[in-house]
BATI-31383 format. One record per residue: residue in one letter; x, y, z of N, C-alpha, C in turn. Coordinates in steps of 0.02 Angstrom, whole numbers, plus 32768, in hexadecimal, padded with zeros to 4 digits. Layout:
BEGIN
AXYZXYZXYZ...
# end
This chain:
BEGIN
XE0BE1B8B53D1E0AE1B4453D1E0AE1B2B5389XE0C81AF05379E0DB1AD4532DE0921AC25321XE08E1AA052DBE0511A8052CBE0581A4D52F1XE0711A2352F2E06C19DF530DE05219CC536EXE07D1A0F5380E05C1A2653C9E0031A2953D5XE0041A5D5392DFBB1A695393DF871A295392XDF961A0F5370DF6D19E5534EDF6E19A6537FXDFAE19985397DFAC196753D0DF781993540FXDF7F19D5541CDF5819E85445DF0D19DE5447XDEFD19E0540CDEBF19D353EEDE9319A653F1XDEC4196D53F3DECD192453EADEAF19165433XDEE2192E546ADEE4191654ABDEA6192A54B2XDE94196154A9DE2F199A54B8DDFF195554C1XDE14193C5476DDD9191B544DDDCF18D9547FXDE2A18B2549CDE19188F54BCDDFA18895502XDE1418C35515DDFB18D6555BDDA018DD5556XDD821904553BDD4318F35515DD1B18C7550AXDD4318935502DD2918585500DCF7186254AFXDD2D18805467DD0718A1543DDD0F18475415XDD651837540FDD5D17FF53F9DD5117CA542FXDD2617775416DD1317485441DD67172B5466XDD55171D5495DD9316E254C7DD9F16AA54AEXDD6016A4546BDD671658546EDD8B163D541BXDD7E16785403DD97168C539EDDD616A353B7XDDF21695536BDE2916BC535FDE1816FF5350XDE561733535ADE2E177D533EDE46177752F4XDE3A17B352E2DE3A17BE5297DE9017B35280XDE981798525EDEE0176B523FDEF817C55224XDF3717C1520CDF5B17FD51FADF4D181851BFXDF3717E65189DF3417FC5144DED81837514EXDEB4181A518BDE7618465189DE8B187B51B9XDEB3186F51EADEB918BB520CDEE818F251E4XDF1F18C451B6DF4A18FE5191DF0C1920516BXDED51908513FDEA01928510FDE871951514AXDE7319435172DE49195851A6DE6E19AD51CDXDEA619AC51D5DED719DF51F5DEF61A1751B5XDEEA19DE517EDF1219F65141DF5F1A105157XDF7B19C65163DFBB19D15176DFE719875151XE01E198F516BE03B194B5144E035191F5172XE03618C45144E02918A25184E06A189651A9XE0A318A451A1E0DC18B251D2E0D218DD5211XE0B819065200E09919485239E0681913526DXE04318EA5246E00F18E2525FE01D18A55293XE056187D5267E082183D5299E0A8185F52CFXE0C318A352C2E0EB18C752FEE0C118C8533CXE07A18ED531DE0421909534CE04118B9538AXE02C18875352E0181850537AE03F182B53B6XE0791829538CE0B9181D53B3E0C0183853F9XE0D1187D53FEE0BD18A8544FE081188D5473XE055186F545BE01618565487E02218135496XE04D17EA547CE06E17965480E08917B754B2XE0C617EA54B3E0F817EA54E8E0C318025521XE09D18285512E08718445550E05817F85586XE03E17C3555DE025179C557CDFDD179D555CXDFB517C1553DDF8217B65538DF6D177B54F5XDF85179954B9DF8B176D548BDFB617325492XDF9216F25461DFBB16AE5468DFA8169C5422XDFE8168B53FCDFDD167453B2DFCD163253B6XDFBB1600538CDFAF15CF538ADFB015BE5347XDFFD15995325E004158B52EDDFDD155C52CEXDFC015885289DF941563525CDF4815585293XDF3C158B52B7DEF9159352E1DEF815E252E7XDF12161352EBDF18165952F6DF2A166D5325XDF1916B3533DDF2516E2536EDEF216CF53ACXDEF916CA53E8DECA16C55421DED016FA5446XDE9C17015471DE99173454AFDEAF170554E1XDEEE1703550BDEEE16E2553EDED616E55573XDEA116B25587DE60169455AADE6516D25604XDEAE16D85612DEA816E2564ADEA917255656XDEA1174F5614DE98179E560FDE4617BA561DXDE1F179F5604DDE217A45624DDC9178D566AXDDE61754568FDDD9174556C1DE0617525709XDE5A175856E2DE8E17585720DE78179B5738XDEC317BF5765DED617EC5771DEDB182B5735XDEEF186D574ADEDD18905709DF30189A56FFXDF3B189356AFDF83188D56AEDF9418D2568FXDFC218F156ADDFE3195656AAE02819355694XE03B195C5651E066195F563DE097198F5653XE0D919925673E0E719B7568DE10819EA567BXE1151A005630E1181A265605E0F41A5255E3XE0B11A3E5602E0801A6755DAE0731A9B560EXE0501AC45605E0411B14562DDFF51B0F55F4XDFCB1AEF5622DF7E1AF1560EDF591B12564AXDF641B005670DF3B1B0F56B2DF021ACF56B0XDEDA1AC156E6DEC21A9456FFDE8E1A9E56C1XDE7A1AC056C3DE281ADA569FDE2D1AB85656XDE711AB75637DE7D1AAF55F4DE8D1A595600XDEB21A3B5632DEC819F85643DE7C19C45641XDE5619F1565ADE1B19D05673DDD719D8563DXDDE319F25625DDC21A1455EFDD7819D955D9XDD4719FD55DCDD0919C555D7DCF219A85622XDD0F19AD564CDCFD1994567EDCEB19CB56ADXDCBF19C956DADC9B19FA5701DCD91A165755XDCE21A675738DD181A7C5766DD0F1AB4579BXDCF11AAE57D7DCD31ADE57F4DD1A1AF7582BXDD181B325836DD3A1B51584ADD331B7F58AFXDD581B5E58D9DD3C1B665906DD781BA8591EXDD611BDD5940DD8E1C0F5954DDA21C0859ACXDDDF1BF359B0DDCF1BF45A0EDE001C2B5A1AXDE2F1C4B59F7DE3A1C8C5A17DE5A1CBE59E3XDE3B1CEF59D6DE341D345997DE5E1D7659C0XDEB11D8659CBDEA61DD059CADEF21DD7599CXDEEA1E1759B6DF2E1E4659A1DF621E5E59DAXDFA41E4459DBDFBE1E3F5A05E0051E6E5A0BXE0451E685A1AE0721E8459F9E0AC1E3C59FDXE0D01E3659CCE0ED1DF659D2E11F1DE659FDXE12E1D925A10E1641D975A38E1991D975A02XE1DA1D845A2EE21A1D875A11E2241D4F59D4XE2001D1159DBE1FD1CF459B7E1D81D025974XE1A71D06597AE16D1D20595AE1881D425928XE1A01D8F5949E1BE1DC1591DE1F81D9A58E0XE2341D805905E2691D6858E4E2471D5258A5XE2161D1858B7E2041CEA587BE1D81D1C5846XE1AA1D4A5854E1971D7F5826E1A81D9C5815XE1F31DB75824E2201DF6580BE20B1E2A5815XE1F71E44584CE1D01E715872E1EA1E8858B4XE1E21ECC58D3E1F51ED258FBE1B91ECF5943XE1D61EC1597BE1B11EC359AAE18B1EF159C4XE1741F275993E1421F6259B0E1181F615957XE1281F20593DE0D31F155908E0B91ED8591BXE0811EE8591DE0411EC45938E0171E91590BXE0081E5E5928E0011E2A58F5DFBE1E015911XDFB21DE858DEDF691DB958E0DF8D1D825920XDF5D1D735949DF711D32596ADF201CFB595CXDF241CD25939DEF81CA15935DEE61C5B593DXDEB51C445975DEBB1BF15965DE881BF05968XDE951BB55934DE5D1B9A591FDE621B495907XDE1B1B29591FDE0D1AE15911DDDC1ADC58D3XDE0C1AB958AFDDF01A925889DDC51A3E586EXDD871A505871DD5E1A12585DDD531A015829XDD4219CA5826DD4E19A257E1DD0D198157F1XDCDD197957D0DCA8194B57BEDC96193557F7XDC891970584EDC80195C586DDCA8195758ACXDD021939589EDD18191C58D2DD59196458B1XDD69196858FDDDBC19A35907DDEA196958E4XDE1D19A058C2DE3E199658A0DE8219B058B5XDE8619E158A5DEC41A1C58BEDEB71A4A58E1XDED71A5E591EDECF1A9D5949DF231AD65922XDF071B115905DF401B3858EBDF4D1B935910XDF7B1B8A5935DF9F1BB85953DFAD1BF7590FXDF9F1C2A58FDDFCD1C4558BCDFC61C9A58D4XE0051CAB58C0E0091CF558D2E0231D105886XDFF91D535874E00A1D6C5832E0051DBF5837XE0461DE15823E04F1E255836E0051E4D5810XDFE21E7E5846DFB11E9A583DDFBA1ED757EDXDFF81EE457F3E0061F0A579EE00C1EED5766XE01B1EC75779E03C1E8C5728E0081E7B5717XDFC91E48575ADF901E245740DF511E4F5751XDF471E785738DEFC1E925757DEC21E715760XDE931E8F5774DE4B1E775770DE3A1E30577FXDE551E2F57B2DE621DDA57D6DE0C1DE8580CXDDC61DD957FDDDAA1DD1582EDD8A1D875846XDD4A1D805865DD3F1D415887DD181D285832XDCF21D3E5809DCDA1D4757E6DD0F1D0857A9XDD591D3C57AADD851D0C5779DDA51CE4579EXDDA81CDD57E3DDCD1C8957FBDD8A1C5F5803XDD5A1C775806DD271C3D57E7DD1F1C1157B8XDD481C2B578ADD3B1C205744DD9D1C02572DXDDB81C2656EBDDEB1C1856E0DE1D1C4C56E7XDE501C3D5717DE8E1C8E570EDEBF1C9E56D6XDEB41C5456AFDEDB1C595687DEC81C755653XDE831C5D564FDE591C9B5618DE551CDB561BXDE501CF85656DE541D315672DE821D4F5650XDEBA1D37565ADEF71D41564FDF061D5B55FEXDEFE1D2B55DEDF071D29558EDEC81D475575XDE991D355575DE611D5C5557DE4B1DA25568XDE5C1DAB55B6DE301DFB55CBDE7D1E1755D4XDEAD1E0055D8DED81E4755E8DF1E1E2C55BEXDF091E155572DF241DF15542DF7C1DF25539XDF911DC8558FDFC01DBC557BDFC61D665573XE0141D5A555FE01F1D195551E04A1CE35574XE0271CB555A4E04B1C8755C9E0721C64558FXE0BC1C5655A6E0DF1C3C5570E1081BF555A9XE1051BE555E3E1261BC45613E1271BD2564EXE14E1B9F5665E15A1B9D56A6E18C1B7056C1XE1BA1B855710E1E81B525728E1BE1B27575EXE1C91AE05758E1981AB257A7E1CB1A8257BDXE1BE1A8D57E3E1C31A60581DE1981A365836XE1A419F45834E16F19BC5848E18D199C5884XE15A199F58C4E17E19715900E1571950591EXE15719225946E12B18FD5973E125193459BCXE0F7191D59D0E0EF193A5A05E0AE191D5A40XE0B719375A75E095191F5AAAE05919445AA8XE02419275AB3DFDF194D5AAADFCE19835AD7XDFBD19BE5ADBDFA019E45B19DF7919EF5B36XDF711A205B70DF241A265B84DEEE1A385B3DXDF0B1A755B15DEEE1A8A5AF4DED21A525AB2XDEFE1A365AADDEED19FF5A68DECC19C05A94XDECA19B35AC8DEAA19865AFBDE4A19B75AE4XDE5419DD5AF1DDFF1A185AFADDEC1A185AB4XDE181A1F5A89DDE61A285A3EDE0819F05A24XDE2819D25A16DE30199B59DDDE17194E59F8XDE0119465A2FDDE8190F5A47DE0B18D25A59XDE4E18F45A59DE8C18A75A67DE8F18B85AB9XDEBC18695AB9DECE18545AF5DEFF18715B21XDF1918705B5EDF5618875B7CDFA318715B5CXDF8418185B33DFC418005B18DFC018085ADDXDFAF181F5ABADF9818255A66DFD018615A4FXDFFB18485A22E022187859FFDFFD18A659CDXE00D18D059D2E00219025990E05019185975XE02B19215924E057193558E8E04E196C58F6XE08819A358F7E09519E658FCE0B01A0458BCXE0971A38589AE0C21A59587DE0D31AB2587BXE10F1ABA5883E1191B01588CE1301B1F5840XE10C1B385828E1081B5C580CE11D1BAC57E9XE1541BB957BCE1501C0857B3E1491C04575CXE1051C2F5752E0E81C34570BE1111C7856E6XE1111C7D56B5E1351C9F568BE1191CC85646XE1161D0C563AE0ED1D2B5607E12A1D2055D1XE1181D305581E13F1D2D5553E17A1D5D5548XE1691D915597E1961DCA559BE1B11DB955CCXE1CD1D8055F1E1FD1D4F5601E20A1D77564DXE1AA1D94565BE1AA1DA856AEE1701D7156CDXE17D1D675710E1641D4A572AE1191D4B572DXE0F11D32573EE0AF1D4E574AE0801D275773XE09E1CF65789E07B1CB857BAE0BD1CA157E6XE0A81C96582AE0C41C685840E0881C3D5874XE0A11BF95877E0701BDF5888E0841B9F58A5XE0451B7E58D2E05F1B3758F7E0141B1B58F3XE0171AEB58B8DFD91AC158ADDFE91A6C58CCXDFBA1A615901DFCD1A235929DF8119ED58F7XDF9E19CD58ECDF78198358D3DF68195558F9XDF31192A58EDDF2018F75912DF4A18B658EEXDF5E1893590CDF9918575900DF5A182C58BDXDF27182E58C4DF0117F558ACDEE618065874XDEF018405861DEC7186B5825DEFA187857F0XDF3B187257F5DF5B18AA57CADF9D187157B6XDFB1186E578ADFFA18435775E01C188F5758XE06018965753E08C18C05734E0AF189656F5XE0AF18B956C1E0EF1894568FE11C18D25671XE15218BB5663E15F18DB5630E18D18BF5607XE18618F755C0E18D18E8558AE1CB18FC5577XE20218D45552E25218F1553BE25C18E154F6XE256191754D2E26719115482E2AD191F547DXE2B718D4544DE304190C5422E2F8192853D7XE309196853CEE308198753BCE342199F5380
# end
């Protein structure tokens, strides 16, 4: 990750946080370059990715804003990033509900997308996610039992992605998605609290270690009313 990644990452924390006010400008470039000890080019790059992304809004000869509808709208996922919910949401209260925990052996699909054969056995997990209260995402995810160890109820309570990088220190570096509409189900009818007609945002998912093997595949369904997608296209 460049400096300017970082620091925009940083940036987004602080806004999500609610560290700077909704109602100020944040700190102008000449105090975050002192502040990062970076140049303020770095620091206009940083800002820039957060204009495109939607959150920031300049306002010439007035400053930098938090745009109003990031604290109150939908939660906006960049669709480039590989944070996981926990990191998207970050500051806000994320409880973790388990509705079905085993170890299975994969189907044909399954296997293909893990690069695995059909006699290794893999995590099968779903799980709903709450947000401050109200369901958010119901997530389908299967992860080969060798690659990811030490998968219990204990760490899908909590964060897998931490799991992941911190206790069995490898390094998520990406992922391929797929984003589709889709018709709601029984199952997202029972935990996410929508309607029979209520679309959900789907995404399928295959995550990627820095050793360019698979290690997730997954189908995280969204509630239509919670979540906007963007993404971001630099030239380079």
């Amino acid at each position: 990750m460049n400096k300017y990644e970082r620091i925009a990452q940083e940036v987004k924390q602080r806004i999500m946080n609610k560290t700077y006010s909704g109602d100020d400008p944040i700190p102008d470039e000449i105090s975050l370059a002192s502040e990062f000890q970076v140049s303020r080019m770095t620091i206009k790059r940083a800002l820039d990715t957060l204009v495109m992304e939607g959150l920031l809004n300049r306002k010439r000869g007035h400053g930098t804003f938090i745009v109003k509808s990031v604290h109150n709208g939908p939660v906006n996922v960049v669709v480039n990033e590989m944070l996981g919910l926990t990191n998207v949401l970050r500051g806000k209260e994320i409880k973790n509900k388990i509705v079905a925990f085993d170890v299975q052996f994969p189907s044909a699909e399954v296997a293909a997308h893990l690069f695995i054969d059909a006699n290794s056995p893999v995590y099968h997990v779903i799980r709903l996610r709450v947000v401050e209260g109200e369901p958010y995402v119901i997530e389908r995810t299967y992860m080969p039992t060798k690659l990811i160890s030490g998968i219990t109820e204990q760490v899908l309570y909590g964060s897998v992605y931490q799991h992941i990088k911190e206790e069995l220190g490898l390094n998520i570096v990406g992922s391929h998605r797929t984003i589709r509409a889709s018709k709601s189900t029984e199952l997202d009818r029972e935990h996410l609290d929508c309607a029979a007609d209520d679309p959900i945002l789907e995404i399928e998912q295959v995550g990627y270690l820095d050793t360019g093997i698979p290690f997730e595949y997954s189908f995280s369904r969204h509630r239509y009313d919670k979540f906007v997608f963007t993404t971001v296209n630099r030239m380079r």
